[in-house]
C-alpha positions as CSV (number, residue, x, y, z in Angstrom):
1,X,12.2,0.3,26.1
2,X,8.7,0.6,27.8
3,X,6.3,-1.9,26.7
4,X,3.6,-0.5,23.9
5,X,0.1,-1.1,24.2
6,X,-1.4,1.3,22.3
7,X,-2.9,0.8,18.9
8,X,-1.8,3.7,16.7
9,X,-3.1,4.2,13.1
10,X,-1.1,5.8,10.9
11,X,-3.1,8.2,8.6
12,X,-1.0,9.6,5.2
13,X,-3.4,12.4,3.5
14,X,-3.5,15.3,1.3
15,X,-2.3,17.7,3.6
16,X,-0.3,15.7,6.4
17,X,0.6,12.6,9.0
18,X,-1.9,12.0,11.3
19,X,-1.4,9.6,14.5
20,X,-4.4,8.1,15.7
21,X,-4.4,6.1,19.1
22,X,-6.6,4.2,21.4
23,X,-5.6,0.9,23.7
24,X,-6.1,-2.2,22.8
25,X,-9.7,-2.3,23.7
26,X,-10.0,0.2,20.6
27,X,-13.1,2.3,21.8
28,X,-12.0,5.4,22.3
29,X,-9.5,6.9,19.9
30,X,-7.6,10.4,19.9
31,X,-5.3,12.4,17.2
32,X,-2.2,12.1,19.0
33,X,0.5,13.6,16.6
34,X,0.0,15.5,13.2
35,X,2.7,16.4,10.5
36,X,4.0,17.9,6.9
37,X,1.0,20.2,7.7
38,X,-0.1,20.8,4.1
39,X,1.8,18.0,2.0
40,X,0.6,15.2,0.2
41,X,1.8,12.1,2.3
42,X,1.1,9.3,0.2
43,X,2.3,6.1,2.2
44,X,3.3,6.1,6.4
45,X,4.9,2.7,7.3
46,X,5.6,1.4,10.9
47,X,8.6,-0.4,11.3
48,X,7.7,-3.6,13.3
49,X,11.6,-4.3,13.9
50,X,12.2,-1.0,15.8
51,X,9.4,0.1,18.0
52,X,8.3,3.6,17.4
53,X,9.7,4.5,14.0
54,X,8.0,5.4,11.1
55,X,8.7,6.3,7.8
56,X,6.7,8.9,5.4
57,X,6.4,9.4,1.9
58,X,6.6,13.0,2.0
59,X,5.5,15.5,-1.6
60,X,5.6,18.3,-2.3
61,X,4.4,19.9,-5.5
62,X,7.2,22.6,-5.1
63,X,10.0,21.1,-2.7
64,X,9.3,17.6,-4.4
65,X,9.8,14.6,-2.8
66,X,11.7,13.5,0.8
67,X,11.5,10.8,3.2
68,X,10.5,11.8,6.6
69,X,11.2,9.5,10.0
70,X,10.6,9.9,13.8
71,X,11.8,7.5,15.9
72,X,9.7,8.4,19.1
73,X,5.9,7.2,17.7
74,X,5.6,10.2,15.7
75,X,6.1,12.9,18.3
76,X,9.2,14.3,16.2
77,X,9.9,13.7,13.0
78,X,13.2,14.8,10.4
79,X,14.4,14.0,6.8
80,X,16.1,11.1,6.0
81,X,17.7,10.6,2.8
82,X,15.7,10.5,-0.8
83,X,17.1,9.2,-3.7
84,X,18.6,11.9,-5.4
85,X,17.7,13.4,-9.2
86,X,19.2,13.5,-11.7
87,X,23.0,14.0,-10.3
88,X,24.2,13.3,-6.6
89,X,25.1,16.3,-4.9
90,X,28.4,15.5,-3.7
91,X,29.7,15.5,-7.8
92,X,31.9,19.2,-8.5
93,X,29.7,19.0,-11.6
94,X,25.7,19.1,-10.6
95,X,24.8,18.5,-14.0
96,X,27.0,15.1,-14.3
97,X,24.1,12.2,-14.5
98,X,25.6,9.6,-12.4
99,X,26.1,6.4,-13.7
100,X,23.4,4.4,-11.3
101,X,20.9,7.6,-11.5
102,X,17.6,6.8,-11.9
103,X,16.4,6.7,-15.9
104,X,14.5,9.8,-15.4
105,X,13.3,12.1,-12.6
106,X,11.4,10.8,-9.3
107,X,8.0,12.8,-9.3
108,X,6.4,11.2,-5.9
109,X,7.4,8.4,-3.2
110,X,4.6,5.8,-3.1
111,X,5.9,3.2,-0.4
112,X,8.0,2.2,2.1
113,X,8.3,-1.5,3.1
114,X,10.7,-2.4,6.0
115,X,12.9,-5.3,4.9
116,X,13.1,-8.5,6.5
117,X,13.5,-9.7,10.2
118,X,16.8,-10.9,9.6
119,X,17.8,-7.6,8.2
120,X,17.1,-5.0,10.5
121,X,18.3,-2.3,8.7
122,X,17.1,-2.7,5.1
123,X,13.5,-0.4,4.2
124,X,12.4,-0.7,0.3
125,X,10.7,2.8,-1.1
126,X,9.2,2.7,-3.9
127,X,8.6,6.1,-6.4
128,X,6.9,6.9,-9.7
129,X,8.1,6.5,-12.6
130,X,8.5,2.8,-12.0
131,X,11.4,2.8,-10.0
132,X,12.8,1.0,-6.8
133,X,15.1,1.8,-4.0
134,X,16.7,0.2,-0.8
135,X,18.3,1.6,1.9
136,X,20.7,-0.8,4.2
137,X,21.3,1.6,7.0
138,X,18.0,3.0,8.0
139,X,17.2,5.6,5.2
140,X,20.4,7.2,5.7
141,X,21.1,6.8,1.9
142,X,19.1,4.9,-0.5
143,X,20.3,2.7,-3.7
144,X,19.0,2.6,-7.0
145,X,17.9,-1.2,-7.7
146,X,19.0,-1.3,-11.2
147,X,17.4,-4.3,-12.3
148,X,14.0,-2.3,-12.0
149,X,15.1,1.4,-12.7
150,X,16.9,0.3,-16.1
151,X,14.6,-2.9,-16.8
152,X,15.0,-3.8,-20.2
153,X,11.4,-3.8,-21.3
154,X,10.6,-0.7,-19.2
155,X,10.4,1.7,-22.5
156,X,7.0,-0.5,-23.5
157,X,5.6,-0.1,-19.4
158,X,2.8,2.6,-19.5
159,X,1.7,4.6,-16.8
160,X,-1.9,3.6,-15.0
161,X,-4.2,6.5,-14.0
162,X,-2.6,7.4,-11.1
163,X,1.0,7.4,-12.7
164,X,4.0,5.5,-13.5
165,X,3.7,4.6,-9.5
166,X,5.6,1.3,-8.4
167,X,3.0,0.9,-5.1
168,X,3.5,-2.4,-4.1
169,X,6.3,-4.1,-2.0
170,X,6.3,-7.6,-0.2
171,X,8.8,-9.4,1.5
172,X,8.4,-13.4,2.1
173,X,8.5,-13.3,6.1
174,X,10.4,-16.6,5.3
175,X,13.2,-15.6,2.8
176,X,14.9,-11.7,2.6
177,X,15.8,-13.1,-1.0
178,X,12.0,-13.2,-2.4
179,X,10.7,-9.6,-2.9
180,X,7.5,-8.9,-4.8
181,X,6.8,-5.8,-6.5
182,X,3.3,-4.0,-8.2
183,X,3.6,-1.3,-10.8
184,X,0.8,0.9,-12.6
185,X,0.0,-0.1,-15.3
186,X,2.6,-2.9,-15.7
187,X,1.8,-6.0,-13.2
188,X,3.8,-7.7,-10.6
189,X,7.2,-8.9,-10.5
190,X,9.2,-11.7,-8.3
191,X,12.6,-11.5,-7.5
192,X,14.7,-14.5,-5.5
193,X,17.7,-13.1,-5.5
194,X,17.0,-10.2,-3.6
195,X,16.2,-7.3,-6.5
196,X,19.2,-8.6,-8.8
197,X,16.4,-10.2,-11.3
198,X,12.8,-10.4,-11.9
199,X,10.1,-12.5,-13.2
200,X,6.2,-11.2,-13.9
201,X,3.6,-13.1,-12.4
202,X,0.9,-11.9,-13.5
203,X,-0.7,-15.8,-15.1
204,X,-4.3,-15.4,-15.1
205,X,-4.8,-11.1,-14.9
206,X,-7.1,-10.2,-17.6
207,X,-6.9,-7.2,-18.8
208,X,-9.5,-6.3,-20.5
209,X,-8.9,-2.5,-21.3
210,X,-6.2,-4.3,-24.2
211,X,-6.6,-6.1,-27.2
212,X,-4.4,-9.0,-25.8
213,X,-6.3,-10.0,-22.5
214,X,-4.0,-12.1,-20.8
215,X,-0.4,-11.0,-21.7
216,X,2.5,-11.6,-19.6
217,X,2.9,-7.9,-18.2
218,X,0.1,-4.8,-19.1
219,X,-2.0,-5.5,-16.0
220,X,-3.1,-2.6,-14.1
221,X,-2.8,-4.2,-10.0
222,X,-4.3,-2.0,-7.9
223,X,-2.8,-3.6,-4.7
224,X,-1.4,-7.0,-3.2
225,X,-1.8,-8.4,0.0
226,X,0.0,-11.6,1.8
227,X,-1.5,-14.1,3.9
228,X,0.5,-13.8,7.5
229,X,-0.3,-17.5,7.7
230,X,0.6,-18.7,4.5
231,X,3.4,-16.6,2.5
232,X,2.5,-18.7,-0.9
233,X,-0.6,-17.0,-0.9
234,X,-1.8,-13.4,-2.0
235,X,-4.7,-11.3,-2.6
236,X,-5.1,-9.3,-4.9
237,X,-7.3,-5.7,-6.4
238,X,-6.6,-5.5,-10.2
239,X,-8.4,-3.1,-12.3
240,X,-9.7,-5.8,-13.8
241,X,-11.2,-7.8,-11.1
242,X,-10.1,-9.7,-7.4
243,X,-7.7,-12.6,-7.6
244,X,-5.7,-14.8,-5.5
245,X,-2.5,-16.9,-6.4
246,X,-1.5,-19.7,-4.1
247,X,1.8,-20.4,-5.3
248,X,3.8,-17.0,-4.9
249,X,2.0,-15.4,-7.7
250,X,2.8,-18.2,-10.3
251,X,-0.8,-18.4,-10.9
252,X,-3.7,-16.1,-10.1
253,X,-7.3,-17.1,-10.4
254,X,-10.2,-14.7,-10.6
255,X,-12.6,-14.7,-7.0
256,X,-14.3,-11.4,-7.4
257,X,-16.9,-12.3,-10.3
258,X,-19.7,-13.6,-8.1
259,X,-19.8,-9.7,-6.7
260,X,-20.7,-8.5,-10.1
261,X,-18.6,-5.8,-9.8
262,X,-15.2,-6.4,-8.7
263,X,-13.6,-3.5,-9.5
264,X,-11.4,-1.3,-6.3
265,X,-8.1,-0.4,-5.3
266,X,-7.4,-1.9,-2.1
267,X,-6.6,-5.2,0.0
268,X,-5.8,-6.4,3.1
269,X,-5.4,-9.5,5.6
270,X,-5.2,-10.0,8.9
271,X,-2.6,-11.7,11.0
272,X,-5.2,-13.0,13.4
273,X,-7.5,-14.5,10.6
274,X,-5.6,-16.5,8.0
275,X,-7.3,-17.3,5.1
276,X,-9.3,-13.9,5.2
277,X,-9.1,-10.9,3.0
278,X,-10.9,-7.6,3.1
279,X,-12.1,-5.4,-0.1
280,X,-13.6,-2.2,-0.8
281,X,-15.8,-2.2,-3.4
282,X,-16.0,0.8,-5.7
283,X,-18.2,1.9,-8.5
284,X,-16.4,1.1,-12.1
285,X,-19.5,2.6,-13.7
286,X,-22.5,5.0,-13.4
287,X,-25.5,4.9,-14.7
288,X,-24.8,8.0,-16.8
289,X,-22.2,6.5,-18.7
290,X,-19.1,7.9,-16.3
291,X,-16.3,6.0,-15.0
292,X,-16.3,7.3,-11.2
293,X,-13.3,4.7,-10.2
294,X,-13.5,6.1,-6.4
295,X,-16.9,6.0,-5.5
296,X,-18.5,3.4,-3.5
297,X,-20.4,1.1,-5.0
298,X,-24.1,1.5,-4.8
299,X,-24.2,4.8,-2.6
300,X,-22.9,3.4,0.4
301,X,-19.9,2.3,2.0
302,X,-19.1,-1.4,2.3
303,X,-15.9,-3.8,3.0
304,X,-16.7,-7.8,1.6
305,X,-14.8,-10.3,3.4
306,X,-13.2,-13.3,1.2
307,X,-12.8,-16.6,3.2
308,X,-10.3,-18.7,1.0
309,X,-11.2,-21.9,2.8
310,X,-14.6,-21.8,2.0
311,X,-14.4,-19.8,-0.9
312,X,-16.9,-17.3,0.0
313,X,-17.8,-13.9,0.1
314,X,-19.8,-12.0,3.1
315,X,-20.6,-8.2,3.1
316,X,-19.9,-6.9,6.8
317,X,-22.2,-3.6,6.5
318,X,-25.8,-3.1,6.0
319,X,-26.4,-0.5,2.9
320,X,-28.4,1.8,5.2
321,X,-25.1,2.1,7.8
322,X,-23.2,5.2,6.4
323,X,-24.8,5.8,3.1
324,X,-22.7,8.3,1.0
325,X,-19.8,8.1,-1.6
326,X,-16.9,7.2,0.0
327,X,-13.9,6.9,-2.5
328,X,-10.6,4.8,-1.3
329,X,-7.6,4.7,-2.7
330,X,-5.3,1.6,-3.1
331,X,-3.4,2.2,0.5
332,X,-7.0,2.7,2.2
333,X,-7.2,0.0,4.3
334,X,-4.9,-1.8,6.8
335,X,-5.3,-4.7,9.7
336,X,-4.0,-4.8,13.3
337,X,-2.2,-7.6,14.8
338,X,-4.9,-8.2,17.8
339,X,-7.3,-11.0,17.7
340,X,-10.1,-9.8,17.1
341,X,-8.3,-8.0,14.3
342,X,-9.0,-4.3,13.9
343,X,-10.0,-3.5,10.6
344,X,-8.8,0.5,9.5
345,X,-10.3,2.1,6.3
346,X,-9.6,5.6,5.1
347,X,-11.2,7.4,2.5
348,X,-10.7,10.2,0.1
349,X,-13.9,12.5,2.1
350,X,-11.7,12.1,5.3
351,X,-13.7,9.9,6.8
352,X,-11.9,6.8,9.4
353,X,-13.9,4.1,9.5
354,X,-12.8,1.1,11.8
355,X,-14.1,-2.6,13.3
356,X,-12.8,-3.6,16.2
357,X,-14.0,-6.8,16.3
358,X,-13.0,-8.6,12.5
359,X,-15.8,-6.9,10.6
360,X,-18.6,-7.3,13.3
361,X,-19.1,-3.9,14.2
362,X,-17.9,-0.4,12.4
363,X,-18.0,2.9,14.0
364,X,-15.9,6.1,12.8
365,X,-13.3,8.4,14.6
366,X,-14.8,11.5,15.2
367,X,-12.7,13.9,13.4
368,X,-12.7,15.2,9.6
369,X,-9.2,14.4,7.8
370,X,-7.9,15.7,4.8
371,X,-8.6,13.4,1.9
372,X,-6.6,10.0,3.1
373,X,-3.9,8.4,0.6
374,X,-3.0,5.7,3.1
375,X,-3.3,3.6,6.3
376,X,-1.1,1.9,8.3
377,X,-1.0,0.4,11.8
378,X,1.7,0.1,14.2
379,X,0.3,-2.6,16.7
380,X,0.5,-3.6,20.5
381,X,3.4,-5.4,21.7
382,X,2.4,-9.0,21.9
């Protein structure tokens, strides 16, 4: 296969795929592919372990949900597998609820998460309402992970504003054994034994929308990130405020009150810049009283860089750069592998804001998107 150098972005939105591309100077930038013209694509992931596929999280208010794929950078894509609802459809009887069918109906796909190195063939996809699957042949059929789907305490897990959406999935680049999961409005979850059980983690998560502020699941995570450099630490956007946990989420200690307001719904860190996470701050009140949730905070769109080994905070844009309200949601923003790393934000007005240079310098692609759900990158071969 020919080598890749070209950065592509990888734009899920209210009414389609977009591919974005540009070399690895990142300066000029072109829509090189577009897809599921008028669906809401909530989640496109690049699959670092094969070069050139990508996976979608196709709805569709009538069709419902299905996985989408292209294996040729986006050029072509078909439908994979979807976990099936309520029955499979190779039973005589179509209304027979299998026995490992999910506990209720899946209403949207949220994420895919390619496994680990080691298994090449593994992709995680998570759907609302709270459920998990895995496929272990490339998304040609998907199993239910039971441990999550028919969780015990699930009957007492209650939706977040977005849904019943299971939105979060890491795997320890160490260990294909150690999945984390995030769930509206439920917390997060450890598993070492590769989905068969789980722990929360959620130690330290207020949340103060409930009586009991610190209880061992009820938190409403907005989004997780993991440190490339150090898999024992993540980052973290809660409804509640910013965190970070340095021992694989045993622990999580609050960061975000020094910006006054912490609240947001995404995260993400750089491969190139251990140690560094980047926010987008919305507005969690107005001045009327409201509760905007997806507007940016103080009229004007911003990204605030946390440097764990200092312990600081540093805005990266001046108010007066691109005043406006920008709303993103919790798959907004997204880091390439380059160093300098690029730094990708979508936001619910279609704009694409990106830095090429770590949060130096912003500029946007010149070209109005449909409200963007997500952001991905697929990266230049090293």
């Amino acid at each position: 296969m020919a080598k890749n150098t070209k950065v592509r972005v990888l734009l899920g939105t209210r009414k389609g795929t977009y591919i974005v591309e540009s070399d690895a100077r990142r300066r000029k930038w072109k829509v090189a592919s577009y897809a599921h013209d008028g669906n809401d694509v909530f989640h496109v992931s690049a699959d670092p372990r094969h070069p050139g596929t990508f996976y979608a999280a196709v709805n569709n208010g009538f069709w419902g949900p299905e996985v989408q794929k292209t294996v040729n950078w986006g050029k072509t894509w078909k439908e994979v597998a979807t976990p099936l609802t309520p029955a499979r459809k190779d039973r005589p009887n179509p209304m027979e609820q299998p026995a490992d069918a999910p506990p209720k109906a899946v209403l949207n796909l949220w994420h895919i998460e390619p496994g680990h190195a080691d298994d090449p063939d593994v992709v995680y996809l998570g759907a609302e309402p709270h459920l998990l699957f895995r496929t272990q042949d490339q998304g040609a059929s998907w199993e239910p992970i039971d441990s999550i789907n028919h969780h015990p305490g699930r009957e007492n897990w209650s939706p977040g504003g977005g849904g019943a959406n299971l939105h979060t999935i890491l795997v320890d680049p160490r260990s294909p054994n150690r999945v984390y999961v995030g769930m509206s409005s439920v917390g997060t979850f450890r598993s070492e034994d590769a989905g068969k059980n789980w722990s929360p983690v959620n130690r330290g998560v207020e949340t103060p929308f409930q009586p009991e502020k610190f209880p061992e699941i009820g938190q409403c995570v907005h989004h997780v990130a993991i440190d490339a450099a150090d898999p024992d630490t993540f980052y973290r956007q809660d409804h509640g405020g910013i965190y970070v946990s340095h021992n694989r989420m045993d622990k999580w200690t609050r960061i975000g009150k020094p910006l006054g307001d912490d609240f947001g719904f995404c995260v993400a860190s750089p491969r190139a810049r251990p140690g560094r996470a980047y926010f987008v701050p919305l507005a969690s009140t107005s001045p009327s009283g409201g509760m905007p949730r997806t507007t940016a905070l103080d009229g004007h769109f911003q990204v605030r860089e946390w440097n764990d080994e200092t312990r600081k905070w540093r805005k990266l844009l001046s108010p007066s750069a691109f005043p406006g309200h920008f709303g993103v949601q919790r798959e907004g923003i997204a880091c390439d592998d380059l160093d300098p790393p690029g730094i990708y934000v979508g936001t619910t007005t279609g704009h694409l804001f990106l830095s090429p240079d770590g949060g130096r310098s912003w500029r946007l692609v010149p070209f109005s998107f449909p409200s963007i759900h997500s952001v991905g990158v697929s990266s230049p071969d090293p």
